[in-house]
N, C-alpha and C positions, 0 to 999 in steps of 0.2 A: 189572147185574153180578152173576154167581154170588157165595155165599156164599165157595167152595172159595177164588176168583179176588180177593172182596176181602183175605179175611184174608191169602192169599199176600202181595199187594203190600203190608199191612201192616210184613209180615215181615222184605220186601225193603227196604222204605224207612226203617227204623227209624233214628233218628237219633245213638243211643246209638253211641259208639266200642267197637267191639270186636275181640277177635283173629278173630273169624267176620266180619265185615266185611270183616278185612282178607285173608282166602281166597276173602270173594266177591267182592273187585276183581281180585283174581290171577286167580280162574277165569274170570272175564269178559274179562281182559287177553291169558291161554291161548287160550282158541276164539279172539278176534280175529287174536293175531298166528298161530293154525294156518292159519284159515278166509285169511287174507291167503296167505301161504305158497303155501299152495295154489292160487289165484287165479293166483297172477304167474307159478308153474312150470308148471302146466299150459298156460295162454294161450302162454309161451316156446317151451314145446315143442309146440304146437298151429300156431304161427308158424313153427318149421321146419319140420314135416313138410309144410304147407302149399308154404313153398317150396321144398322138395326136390322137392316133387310138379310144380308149376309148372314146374322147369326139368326137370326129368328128358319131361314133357311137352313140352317143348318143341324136346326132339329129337327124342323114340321118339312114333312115333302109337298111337292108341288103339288098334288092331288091328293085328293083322299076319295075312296069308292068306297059307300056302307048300301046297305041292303034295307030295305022299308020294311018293318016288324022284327028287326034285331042281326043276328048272327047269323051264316051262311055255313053250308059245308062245302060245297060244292068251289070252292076259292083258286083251287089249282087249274081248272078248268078255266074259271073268270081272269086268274091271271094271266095264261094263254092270250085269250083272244083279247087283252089289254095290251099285251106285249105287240101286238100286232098293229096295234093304233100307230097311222105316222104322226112322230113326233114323242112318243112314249122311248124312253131311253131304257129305263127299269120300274120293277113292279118289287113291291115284296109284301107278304101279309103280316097284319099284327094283331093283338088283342088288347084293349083296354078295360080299365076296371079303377075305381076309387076304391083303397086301401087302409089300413092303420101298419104301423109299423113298431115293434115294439123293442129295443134294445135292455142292455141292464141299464142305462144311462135315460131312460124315460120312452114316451107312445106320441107317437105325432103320423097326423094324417099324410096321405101320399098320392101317386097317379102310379100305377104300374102300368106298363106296357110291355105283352109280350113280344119279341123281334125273333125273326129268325136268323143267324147270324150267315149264314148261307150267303143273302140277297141283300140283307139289309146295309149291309156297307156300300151297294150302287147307289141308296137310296136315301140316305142319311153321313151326309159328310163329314158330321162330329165325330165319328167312331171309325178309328184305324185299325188297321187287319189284326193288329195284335192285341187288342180289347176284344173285338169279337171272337178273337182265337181265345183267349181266355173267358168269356163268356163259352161257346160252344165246350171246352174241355171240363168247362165245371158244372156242364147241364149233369141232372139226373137220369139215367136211362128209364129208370123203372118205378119214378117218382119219390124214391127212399132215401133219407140222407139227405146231406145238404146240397142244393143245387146255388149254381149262381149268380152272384146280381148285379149290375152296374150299379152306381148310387151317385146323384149330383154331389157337388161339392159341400154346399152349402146344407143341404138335408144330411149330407152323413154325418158334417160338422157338427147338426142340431141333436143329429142323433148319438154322438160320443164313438162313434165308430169309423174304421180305416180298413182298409186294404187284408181280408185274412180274418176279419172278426164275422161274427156272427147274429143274426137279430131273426126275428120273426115276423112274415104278414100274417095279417090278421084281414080275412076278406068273410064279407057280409053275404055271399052266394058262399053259405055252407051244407048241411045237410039237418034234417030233421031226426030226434030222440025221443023216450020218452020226456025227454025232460023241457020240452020243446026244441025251438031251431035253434042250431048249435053253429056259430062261424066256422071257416074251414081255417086252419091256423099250419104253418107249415114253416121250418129252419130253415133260412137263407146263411150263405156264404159272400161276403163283400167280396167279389172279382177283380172289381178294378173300379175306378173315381171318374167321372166326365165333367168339363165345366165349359158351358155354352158359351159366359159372358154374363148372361140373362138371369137375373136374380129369379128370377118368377118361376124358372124351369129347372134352375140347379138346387132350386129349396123343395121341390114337391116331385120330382120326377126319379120312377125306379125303372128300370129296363132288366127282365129275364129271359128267358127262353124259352121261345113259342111253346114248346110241347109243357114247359113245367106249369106257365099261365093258363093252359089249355085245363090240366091237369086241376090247377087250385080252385081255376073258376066253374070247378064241373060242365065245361063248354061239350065234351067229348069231339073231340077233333075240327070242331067249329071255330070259324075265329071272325073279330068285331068287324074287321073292312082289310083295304087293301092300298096300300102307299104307295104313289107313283113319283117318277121323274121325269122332267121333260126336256127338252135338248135347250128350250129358251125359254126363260122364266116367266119372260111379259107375253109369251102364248098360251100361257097356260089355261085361260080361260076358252080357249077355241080347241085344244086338246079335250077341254073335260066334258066339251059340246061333242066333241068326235065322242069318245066314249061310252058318253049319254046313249048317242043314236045306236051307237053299235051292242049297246046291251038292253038299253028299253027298261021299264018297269018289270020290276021291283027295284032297280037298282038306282043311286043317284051318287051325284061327284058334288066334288067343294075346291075350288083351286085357290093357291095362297093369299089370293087380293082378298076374298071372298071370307078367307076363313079372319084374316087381319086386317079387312074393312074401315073399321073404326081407328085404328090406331094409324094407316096411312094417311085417312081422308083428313086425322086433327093434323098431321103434320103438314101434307098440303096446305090447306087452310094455315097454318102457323106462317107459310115459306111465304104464302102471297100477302099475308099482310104486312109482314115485314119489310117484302116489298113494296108497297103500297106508303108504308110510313118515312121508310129510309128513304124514297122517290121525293117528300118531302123536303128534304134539303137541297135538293137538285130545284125544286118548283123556286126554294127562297133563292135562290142564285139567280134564276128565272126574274124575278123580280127585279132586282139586282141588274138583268140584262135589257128589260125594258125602261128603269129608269134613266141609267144611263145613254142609253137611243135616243129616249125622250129630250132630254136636256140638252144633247148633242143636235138632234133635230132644232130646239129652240136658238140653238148654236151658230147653227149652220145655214139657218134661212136666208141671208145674202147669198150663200153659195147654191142654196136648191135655187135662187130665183135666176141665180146667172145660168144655171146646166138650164134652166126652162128656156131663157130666151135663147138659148144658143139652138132647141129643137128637142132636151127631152121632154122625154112625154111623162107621165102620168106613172107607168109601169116600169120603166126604168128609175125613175126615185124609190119607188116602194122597195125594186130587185136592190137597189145600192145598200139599204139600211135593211135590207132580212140579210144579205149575205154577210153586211158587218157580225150580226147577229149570231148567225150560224159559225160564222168561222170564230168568236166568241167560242160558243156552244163544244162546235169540233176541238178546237185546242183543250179545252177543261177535260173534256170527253175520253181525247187518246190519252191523258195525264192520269186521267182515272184509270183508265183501263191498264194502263203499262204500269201504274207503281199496285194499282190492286193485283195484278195476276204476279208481280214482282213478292209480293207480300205473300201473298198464298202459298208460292213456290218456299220462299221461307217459314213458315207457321208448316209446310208440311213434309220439308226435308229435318228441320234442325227441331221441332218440339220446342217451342220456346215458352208455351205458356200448358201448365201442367194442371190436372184435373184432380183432386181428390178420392183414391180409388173407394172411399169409404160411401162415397155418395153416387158418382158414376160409376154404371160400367166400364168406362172406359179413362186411361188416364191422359192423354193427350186428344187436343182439338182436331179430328178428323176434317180432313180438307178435300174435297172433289169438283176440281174446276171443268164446268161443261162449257162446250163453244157457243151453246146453244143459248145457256142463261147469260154468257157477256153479251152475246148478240142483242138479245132483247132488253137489256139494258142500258147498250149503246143505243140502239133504238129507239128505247122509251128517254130517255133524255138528251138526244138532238129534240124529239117532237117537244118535248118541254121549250127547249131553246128554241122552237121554231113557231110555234106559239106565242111566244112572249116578245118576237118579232115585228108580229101583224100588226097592233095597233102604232104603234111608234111610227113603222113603216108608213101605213094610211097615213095617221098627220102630216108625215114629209112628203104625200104625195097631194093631198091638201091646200100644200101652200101657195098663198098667191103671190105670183113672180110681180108683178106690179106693186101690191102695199109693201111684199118684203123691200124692195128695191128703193121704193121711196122713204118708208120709213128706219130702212140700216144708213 
């Protein structure tokens, strides 16, 4: 053991009661409950964006390929040489279209999306083989009759309808009369109910079947783009560069960052100030650690002037009162660290604090502790604590071993 490092821990361990004592249990109490704080809030909010990401995936695919001046025919062809791309896992097409939707129970607007049910379960994990089996068995062959439709939860809700009943779209690509242009209007069959989570998506979202959407939107075998998968989500954007190059103009891609830009980038932003603010309690503990240095420095000036005349120097006083500091700092730091990931582990085994399912989506506090955010929080608050070291330190190495000597 360094000389610097034993006398430190002398310093630290002194047995003597004092009002310095009692600011190095505070500043040590400070970092823990900062370094904790921060632990549970960021892993919280690490736990949502995770599952916002999840479900929001779990409707929209990793890519989307549309065509510049609308609709394509040629789709089976372009799927091919997609499927080819490395890193494309699956492809399926679809059609979109804004809707009205009319039941006996009232008319409310919609998004219809035509799927094909063939592909679309590689490419959309919300929907299991046996939705799409029931979606495929109640398509229309020959456009007559009722074909059928998935419906969000919360749209069928609005719409008084379940499982087996029947409603009508109502789409604005209809056809011309004399009587002018006429919507094209057509009988649906409710197939079956899906529910993302995602109010946004289970209150306006229909899914039919390619050829019926093809059929209603007078596309004639045309459909709006092409939904991909990718083997790793955070590539997505260097996939839909692959793609780009391999098909060229007319065509262009959008990968999920891309398409949910906005609502990452706020949450980001939300994670770091959080951080940045919760860091603050850590800084007040900080203070906390320099005042007590200080005082103990004004303390201890007999003792720096005796280690001077005995031969140290300059840099070994300063090394004595940073490492009190830090080991200050370290002790708070691993306290924080072991009672926040302790706490985590419970908030995400046991559900102790429960969410309102009437306001969130979701009803318990989503937890996802990364090694990478305690890292940088252990991190970020040693340098606090090593910081608020320096000047105290300087002073103690300041001192002149002669006045102290003469005047203690």
């Amino acid at each position: 053991m360094s000389f610097e490092l034993f006398v430190a821990r002398r310093y630290l361990r002194a047995r003597r009661r004092s009002f310095i004592s009692l600011i190095t249990l505070l500043s040590i109490a400070g970092v823990t409950v900062g370094v904790m704080a921060l632990i549970i809030v960021i892993a919280v909010m690490a736990g949502f964006e995770s599952d916002l990401k999840n479900r929001i995936l779990g409707v929209e695919s990793h890519i989307i390929l549309m065509r510049h001046g609308g609709e394509f025919t040629d789709y089976k062809r372009v799927m091919d040489i997609v499927g080819g791309v490395d890193g494309v896992v699956a492809a399926t097409p679809f059609v979109y279209s804004q809707v009205m939707l009319r039941s006996a129970a009232g008319l409310s607007g919609a998004v219809v999306r035509g799927i094909d049910p063939a592909t679309a379960g590689a490419v959309l994990p919300i929907f299991d083989k046996e939705t799409l089996a029931a979606l495929e068995n109640a398509a229309s062959a020959d456009g007559g009759g009722e074909s059928g439709m998935l419906l969000g939860k919360e749209l069928a809700t609005n719409m008084g309808v379940g499982p087996g009943d029947s409603l009508f779209i109502i789409s604005p690509k209809g056809m011309l009369s004399p009587m002018g242009h006429m919507p094209a209007m057509k009988r649906f069959k409710v197939a079956g109910l899906f529910q993302s989570g995602m109010y946004e998506y289970d209150s306006s979202l229909a899914y039919i079947h390619l050829a019926d959407a093809q059929r209603l939107l007078r596309m004639n075998g045309a459909v709006t783009g092409i939904e991909t998968r990718v083997a790793d989500v955070y590539q997505a954007d260097k996939v839909a560069g692959r793609i780009d190059e391999k098909l060229g103009y007319p065509y262009w891609t959008r990968d999920w960052k891309k398409m949910n830009h906005n609502l990452f980038s706020a949450l980001k932003l939300e994670k770091t100030v959080m951080f940045i603010i919760l860091a603050l309690i850590i800084l007040v503990a900080a203070f906390n650690i320099a005042g007590s240095l200080i005082m103990m420095v004004m303390e201890k000036k007999r003792d720096i002037a005796i280690l001077k005349a005995m031969g140290a120097t300059d840099g070994s006083i300063r090394r004595i009162f940073v490492f009190k500091g830090l080991t200050i700092g370290a002790i708070g730091t691993g306290l924080g660290v072991a009672i926040g990931i302790g706490l985590c582990g419970l908030l995400k085994h046991y559900k102790f604090i429960e969410l309102p399912p009437d306001v969130y989506y979701i009803t318990t506090l989503p937890v996802r502790l990364e090694a990478l955010d305690v890292a940088a929080i252990a991190v970020a608050a040693m340098g606090i604590c090593f910081l608020a070291t320096l000047y105290p330190a300087g002073q103690a190495a300041r001192v002149n071993p002669v006045a102290a000597l003469r005047n203690g």
